[in-house]
N, C-alpha and C positions, 0 to 999 in steps of 0.2 A: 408690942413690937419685939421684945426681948425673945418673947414665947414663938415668933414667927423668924425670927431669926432662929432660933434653937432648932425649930421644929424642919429648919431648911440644910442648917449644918447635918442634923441628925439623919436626913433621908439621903445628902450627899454621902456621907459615909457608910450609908447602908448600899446605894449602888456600886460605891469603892470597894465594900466587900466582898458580892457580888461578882464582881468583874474578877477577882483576883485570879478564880482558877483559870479564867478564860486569859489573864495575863501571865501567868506561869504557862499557858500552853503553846500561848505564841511565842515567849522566850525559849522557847524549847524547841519552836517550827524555824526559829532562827539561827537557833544553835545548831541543829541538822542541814538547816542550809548552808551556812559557812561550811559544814562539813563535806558536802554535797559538792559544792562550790569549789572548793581546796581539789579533795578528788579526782574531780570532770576537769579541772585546769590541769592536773598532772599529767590526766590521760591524755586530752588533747595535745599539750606540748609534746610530750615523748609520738604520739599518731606524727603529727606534723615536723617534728624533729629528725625522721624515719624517710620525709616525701625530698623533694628538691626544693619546697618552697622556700623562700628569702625570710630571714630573719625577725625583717619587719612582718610577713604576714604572719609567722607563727604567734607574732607577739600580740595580734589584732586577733587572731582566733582564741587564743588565749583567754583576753581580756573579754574576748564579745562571750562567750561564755559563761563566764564568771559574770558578767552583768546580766544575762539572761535566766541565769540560773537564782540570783539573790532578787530580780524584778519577780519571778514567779514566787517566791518563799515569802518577800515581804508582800505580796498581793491574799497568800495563804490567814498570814498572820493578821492582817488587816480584817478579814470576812470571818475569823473566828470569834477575835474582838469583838467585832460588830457586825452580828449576826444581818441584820440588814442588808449589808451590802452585798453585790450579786457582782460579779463579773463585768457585766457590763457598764453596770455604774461607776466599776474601777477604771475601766478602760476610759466611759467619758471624762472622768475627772480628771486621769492621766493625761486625756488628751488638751483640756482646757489648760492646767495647772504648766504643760509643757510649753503653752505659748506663752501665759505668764512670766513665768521662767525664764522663755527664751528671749523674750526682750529686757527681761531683768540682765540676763546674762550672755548678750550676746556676743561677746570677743571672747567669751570661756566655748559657748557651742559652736562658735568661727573656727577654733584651732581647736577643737575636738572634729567637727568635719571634716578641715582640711587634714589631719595627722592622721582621719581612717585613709581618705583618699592619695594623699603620698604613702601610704604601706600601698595601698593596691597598685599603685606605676611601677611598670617595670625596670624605668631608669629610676639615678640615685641612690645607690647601695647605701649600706653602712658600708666605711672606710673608703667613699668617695671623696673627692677632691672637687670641690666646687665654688663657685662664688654666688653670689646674691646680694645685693644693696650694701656695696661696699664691702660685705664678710667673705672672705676669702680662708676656707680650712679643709678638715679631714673629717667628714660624717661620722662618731661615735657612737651616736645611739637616737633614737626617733621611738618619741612615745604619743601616745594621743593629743598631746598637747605641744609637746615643743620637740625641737631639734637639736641636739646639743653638736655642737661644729668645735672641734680644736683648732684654731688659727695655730698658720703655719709658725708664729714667734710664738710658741706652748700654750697661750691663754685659753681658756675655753669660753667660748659666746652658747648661752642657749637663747635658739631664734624660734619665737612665737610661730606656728606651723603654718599659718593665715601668709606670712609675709613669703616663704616658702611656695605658699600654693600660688598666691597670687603674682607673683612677680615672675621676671625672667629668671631662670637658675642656669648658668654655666657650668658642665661635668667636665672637669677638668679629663677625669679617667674614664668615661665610659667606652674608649677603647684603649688598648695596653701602650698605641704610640699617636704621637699627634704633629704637628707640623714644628717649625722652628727656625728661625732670620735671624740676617744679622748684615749690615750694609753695610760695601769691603767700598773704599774708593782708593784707585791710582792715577799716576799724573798724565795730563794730559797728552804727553811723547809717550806714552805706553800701546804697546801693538795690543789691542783690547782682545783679542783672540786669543796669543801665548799669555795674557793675564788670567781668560779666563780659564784655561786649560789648567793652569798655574794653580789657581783658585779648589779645579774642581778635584785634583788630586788631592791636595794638600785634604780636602772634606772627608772623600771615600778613603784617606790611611786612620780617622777618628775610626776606633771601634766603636762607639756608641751610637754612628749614625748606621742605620738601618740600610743596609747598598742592596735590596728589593726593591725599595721604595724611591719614587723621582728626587731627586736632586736636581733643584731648578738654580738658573745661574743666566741672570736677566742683568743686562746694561740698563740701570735703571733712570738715570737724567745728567745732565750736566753740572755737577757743582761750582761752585764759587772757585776751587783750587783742586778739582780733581774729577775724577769721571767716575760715578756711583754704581755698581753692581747690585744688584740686591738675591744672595744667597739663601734659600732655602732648603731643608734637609727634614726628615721624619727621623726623631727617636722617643726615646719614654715621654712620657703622658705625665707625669707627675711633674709640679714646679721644680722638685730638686733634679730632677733628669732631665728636665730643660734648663736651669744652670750648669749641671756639670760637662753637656755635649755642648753647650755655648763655650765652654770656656776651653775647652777643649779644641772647638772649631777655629776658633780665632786666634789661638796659637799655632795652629799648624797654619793657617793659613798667613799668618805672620810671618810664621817659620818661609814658608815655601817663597811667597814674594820677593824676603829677602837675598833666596839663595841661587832666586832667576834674577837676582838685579832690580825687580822691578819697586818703584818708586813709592810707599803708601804718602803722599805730601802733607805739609801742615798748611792751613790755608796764608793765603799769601796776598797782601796788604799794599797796592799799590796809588800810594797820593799824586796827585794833579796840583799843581802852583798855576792862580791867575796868572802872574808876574813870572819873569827868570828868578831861577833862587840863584844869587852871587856863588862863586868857587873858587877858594886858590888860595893867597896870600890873606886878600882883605878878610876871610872871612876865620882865620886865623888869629887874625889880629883881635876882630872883633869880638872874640868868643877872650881871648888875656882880657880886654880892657874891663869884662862884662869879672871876670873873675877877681 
């Protein structure tokens, strides 16, 4: 047993030896491909860096290279190894070992799909403004995998690329201005014409509202203690450009109201008594007696 054990060690180590040169050749067909690799990624960025293409795609072209380039090198190295193997038999076993794989790991090859297919949309920049399942920020970078978003309070979220693909996504910026409301109410003795006139200056002296674009100024329902307009205006596209023409608009609009008279009311609370409520003397009295 001893002897057959020996005699098993002995012939492993004699094909280990064996192999050796053919493993220094493939460390060596690897080593030229990283170098390859490195290279052909330079060129390709500085080509693509040179075109109009978006960020994201150069960075897809980049990447798909570099993986195209080290799948042929490790396929090299593999058939030197092991002289056996032919091409085709790499490719079946690639293709087997990929399904393997891909059910082993499919929320890794989920958002590697989805992160090639958001590089190729034309909407969705880097340094968009968007929302998605609650995340609300500024697109800083998009790689095959995830998305990294700066929420607007500075945190940064990286969002799995899958939730991205799959979900509704809001661009906030993908044009430079967007719409923007704000609902004015005055009292009901108000000439709702001079208020809104009133209204609609008070908007067009904002410089941040855009005076190309309509400015709507709708009577929009009867309130409780006042008659609702509902004001819209186009300016910036970014959340802090729709803060700052909000706060803008509602000051002038403030402004202006007050300086036509007209009334913005607070709402106004009027009770009904089953019974008379007492007045005068008695109830005088009975507010001492109660003290």
């Amino acid at each position: 047993m001893i002897a057959t054990l020996t005699e098993q060690l002995r012939s492993m180590a004699t094909g280990a030896i064996e192999t050796l040169p053919a493993l220094a050749i493939a460390v060596v067909i690897l080593l030229i491909t990283a170098l390859i690799a490195r290279f052909s990624s330079a060129i390709v960025g500085k080509l693509a860096g040179s075109t109009d293409l978006r960020k994201s795609l150069r960075d897809l072209a980049v990447t798909l290279t570099r993986l195209g380039i080290w799948l042929v090198g490790v396929m090299v190295a593999a058939m030197v190894v092991v002289p056996s193997l032919t091409p085709a038999s790499l490719l079946a076993g690639l293709g087997v070992g990929a399904v393997a794989i891909g059910f082993a790991f499919q929320d890794i090859f989920e958002n590697f799909m989805a992160g090639v297919l958001i590089m190729l949309r034309k909407k969705m920049r880097i340094g968009d403004v968007i929302e998605c399942e609650g995340i609300t920020g500024k697109v800083e970078h998009v790689t095959l995998r995830e998305t990294h978003v700066r929420r607007l309070s500075g945190e940064l979220t990286v969002v799995p690329n899958s939730i991205l693909f799959k979900n509704p996504v809001e661009i906030f910026t993908d044009k430079e201005q967007r719409r923007h409301d704000v609902v004015v109410g005055v009292s009901y003795d108000t000439d709702l014409d001079e208020a809104a006139e009133v209204i609609r200056k008070a908007v067009m002296s904002v410089e941040e509202v855009d005076k190309d674009q309509t400015l709507d100024i709708f009577a929009k329902e009867f309130n409780s203690s006042s008659v609702d307009f509902l004001v819209r205006w186009w300016a910036g596209a970014t959340p802090r450009d729709g803060w700052e023409s909000k706060d803008k608009v509602v000051r002038a609009i403030k402004r202006g109201l007050d300086d036509a008279g007209i009334e913005i009311p607070f709402p106004y609370i009027t009770h009904t008594f089953k019974e008379k409520v007492p007045l005068g003397k008695d109830v005088g009295e009975e507010v001492g007696n109660s003290d």
